[in-house]
TORPA-660325 format. One record per residue: residue number from 1; residue in one letter; x, y, z of N, C-alpha, C in turn. Coordinates in pm, whole numbers, m for minus. Example, Ala and Ser with C-alpha at 12.3 -4.5 7.8 and 13.67 -1.06 7.14 Angstrom:
rec resi 1&resn A&n_east 1319&n_north m569&n_up 780&ca_east 1230&ca_north m450&ca_up 780&c_east 1320&c_north m330&c_up 780
rec resi 2&resn S&n_east 1285&n_north m225&n_up 708&ca_east 1367&ca_north m106&ca_up 714&c_east 1290&c_north 3&c_up 787
END
This chain:
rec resi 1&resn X&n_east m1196&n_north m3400&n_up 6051&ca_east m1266&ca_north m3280&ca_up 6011&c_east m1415&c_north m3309&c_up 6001
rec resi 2&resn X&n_east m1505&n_north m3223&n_up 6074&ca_east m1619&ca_north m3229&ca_up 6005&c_east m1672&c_north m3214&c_up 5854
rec resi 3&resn X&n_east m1811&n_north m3223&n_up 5853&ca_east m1892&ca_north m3210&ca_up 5772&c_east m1911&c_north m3065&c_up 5656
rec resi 4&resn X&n_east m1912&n_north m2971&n_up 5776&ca_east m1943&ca_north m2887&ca_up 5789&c_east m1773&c_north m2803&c_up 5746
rec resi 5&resn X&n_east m1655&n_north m2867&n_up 5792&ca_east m1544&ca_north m2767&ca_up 5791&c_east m1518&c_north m2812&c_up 5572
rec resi 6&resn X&n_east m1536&n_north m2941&n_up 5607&ca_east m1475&ca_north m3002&ca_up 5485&c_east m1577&c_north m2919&c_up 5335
rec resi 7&resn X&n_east m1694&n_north m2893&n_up 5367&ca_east m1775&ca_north m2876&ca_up 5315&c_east m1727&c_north m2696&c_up 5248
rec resi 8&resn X&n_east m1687&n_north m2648&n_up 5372&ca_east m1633&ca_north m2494&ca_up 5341&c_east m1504&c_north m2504&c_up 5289
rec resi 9&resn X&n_east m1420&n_north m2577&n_up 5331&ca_east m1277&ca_north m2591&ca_up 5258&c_east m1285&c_north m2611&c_up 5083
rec resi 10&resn X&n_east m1377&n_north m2734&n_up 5042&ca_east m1423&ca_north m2764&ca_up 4946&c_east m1472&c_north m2649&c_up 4883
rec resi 11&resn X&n_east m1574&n_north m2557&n_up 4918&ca_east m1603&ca_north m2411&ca_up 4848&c_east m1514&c_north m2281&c_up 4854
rec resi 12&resn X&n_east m1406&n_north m2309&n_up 4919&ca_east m1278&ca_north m2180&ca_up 4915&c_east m1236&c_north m2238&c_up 4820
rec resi 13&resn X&n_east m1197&n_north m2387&n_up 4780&ca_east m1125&ca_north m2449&ca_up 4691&c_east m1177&c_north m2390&c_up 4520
rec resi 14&resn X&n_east m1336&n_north m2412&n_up 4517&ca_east m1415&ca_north m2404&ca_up 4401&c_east m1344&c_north m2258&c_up 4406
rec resi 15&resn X&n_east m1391&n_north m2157&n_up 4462&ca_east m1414&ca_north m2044&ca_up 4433&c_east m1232&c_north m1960&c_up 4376
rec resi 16&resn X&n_east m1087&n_north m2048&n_up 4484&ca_east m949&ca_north m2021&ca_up 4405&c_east m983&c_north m2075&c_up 4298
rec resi 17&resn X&n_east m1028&n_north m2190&n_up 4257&ca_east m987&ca_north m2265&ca_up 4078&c_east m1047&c_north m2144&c_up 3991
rec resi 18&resn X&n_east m1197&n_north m2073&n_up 4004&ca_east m1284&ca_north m2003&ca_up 3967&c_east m1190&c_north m1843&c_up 3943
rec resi 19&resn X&n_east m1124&n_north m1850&n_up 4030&ca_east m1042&ca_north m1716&ca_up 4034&c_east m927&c_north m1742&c_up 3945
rec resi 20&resn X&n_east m881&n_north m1812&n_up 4001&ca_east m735&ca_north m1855&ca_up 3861&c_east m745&c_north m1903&c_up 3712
rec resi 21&resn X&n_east m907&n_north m1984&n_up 3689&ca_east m914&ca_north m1950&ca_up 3580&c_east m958&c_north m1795&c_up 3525
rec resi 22&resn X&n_east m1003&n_north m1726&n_up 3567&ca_east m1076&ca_north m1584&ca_up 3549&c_east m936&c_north m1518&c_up 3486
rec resi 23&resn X&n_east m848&n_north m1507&n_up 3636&ca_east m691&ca_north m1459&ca_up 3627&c_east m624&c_north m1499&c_up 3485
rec resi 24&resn X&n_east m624&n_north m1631&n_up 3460&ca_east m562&ca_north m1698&ca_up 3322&c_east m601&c_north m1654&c_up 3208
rec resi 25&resn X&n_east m771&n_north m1615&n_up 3155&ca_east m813&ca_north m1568&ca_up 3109&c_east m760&c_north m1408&c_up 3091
rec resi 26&resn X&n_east m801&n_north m1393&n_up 3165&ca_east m717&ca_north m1243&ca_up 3204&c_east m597&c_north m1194&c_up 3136
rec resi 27&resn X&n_east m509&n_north m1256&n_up 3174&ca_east m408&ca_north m1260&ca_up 3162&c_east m336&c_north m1272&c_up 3011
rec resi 28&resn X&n_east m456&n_north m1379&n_up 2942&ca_east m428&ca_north m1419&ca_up 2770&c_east m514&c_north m1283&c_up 2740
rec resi 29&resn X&n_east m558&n_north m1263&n_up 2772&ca_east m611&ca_north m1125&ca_up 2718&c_east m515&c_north m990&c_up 2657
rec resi 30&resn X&n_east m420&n_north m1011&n_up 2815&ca_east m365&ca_north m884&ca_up 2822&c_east m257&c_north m884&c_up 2723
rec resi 31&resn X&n_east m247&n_north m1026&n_up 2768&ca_east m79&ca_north m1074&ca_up 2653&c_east m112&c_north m1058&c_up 2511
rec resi 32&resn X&n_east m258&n_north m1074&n_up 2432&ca_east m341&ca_north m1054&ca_up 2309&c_east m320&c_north m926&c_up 2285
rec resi 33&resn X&n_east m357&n_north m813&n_up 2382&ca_east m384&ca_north m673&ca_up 2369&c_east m175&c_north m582&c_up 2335
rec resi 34&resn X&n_east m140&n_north m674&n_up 2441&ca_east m6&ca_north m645&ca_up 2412&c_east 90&c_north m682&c_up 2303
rec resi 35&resn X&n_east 66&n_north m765&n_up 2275&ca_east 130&ca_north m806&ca_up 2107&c_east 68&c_north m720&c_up 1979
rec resi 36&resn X&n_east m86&n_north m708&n_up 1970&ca_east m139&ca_north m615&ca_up 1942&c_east m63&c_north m476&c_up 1906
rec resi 37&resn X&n_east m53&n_north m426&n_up 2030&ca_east m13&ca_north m267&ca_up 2043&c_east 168&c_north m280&c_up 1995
rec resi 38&resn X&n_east 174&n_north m361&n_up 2021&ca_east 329&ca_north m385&ca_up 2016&c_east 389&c_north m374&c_up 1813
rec resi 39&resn X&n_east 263&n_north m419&n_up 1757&ca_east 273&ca_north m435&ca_up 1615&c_east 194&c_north m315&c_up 1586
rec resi 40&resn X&n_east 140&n_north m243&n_up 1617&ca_east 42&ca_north m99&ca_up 1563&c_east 191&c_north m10&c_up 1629
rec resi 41&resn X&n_east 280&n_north m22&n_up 1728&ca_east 354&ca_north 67&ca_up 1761&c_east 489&c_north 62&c_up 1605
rec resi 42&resn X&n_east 493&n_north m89&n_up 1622&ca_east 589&ca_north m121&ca_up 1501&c_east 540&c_north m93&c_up 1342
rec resi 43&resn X&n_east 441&n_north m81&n_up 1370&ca_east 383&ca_north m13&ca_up 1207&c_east 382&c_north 118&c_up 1197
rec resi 44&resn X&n_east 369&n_north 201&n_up 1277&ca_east 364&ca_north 377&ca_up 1374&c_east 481&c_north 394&c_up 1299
rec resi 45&resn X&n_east 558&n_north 342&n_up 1420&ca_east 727&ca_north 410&ca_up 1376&c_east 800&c_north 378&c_up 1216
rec resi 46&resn X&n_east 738&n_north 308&n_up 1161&ca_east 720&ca_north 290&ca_up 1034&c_east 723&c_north 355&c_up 945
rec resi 47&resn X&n_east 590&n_north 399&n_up 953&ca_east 505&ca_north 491&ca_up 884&c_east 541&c_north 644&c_up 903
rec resi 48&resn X&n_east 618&n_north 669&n_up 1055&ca_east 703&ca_north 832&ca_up 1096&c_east 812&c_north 807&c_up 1012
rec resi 49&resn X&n_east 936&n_north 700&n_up 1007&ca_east 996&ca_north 700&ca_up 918&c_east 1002&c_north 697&c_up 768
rec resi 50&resn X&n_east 923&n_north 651&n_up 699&ca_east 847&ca_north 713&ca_up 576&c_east 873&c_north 839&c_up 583
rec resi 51&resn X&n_east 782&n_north 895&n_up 629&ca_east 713&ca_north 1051&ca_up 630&c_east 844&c_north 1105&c_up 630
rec resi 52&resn X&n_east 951&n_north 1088&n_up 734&ca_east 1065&ca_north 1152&ca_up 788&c_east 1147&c_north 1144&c_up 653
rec resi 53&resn X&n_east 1157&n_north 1056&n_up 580&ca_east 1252&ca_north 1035&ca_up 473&c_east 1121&c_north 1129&c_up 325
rec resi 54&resn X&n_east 1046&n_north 1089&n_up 369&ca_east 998&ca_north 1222&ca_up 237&c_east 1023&c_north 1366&c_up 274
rec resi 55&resn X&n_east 1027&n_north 1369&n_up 401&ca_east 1051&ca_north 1535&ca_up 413&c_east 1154&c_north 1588&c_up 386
rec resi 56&resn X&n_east 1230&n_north 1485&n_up 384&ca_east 1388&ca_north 1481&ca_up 393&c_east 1388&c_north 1477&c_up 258
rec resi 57&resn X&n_east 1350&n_north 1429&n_up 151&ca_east 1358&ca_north 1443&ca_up 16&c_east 1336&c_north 1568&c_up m27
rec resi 58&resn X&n_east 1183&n_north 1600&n_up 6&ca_east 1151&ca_north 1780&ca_up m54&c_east 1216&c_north 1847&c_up m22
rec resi 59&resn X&n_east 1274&n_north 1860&n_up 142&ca_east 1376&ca_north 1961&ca_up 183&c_east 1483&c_north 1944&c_up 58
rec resi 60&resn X&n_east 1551&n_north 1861&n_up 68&ca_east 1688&ca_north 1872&ca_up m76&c_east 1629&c_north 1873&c_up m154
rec resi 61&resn X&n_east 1501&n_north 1856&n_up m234&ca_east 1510&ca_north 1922&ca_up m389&c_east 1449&c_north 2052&c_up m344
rec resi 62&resn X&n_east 1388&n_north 2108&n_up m253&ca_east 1337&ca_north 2242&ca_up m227&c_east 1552&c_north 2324&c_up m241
rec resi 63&resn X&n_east 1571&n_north 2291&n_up m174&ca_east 1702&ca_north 2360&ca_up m136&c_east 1861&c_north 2340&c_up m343
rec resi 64&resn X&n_east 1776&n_north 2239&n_up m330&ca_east 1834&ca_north 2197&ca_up m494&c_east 1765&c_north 2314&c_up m559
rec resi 65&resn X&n_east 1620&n_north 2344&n_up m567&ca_east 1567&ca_north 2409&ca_up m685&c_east 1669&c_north 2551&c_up m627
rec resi 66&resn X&n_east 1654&n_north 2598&n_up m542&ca_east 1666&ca_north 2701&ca_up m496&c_east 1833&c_north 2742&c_up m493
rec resi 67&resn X&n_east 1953&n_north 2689&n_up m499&ca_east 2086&ca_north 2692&ca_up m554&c_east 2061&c_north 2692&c_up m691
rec resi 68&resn X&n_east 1968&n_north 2627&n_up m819&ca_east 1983&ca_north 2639&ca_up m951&c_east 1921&c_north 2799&c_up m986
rec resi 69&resn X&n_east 1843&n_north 2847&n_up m904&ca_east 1799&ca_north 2966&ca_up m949&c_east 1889&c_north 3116&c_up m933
END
């Protein structure tokens, strides 16, 4: 091989490592953002179930007051 081929092979080389770290980076990112959302979704449905079980309370004492009267 030349000078000249080895020289360009050598800079496709730099520029995949350059890309796959970028990609890797990337990638811990997404996996960060996704665990993330994954625990704000698991605190969400949480927090609807709460709510769902208080409504569910007032409804029966609303419906309680309202048989004593």
């Amino acid at each position: 091989m030349e000078d000249a081929d080895l020289n360009l092979l050598e800079n496709k080389l730099d520029l995949l490592i350059q890309r796959i770290a970028r990609l890797e980076s990337e990638n811990r990112q997404l996996l960060d953002n996704e665990r993330a959302w994954r625990q704000e979704r698991a605190h969400l449905i949480e927090k609807n179930e709460m709510a769902r079980l208080k409504v569910e309370s007032m409804i029966s004492r609303l419906k309680a007051l309202e048989q004593d009267s």
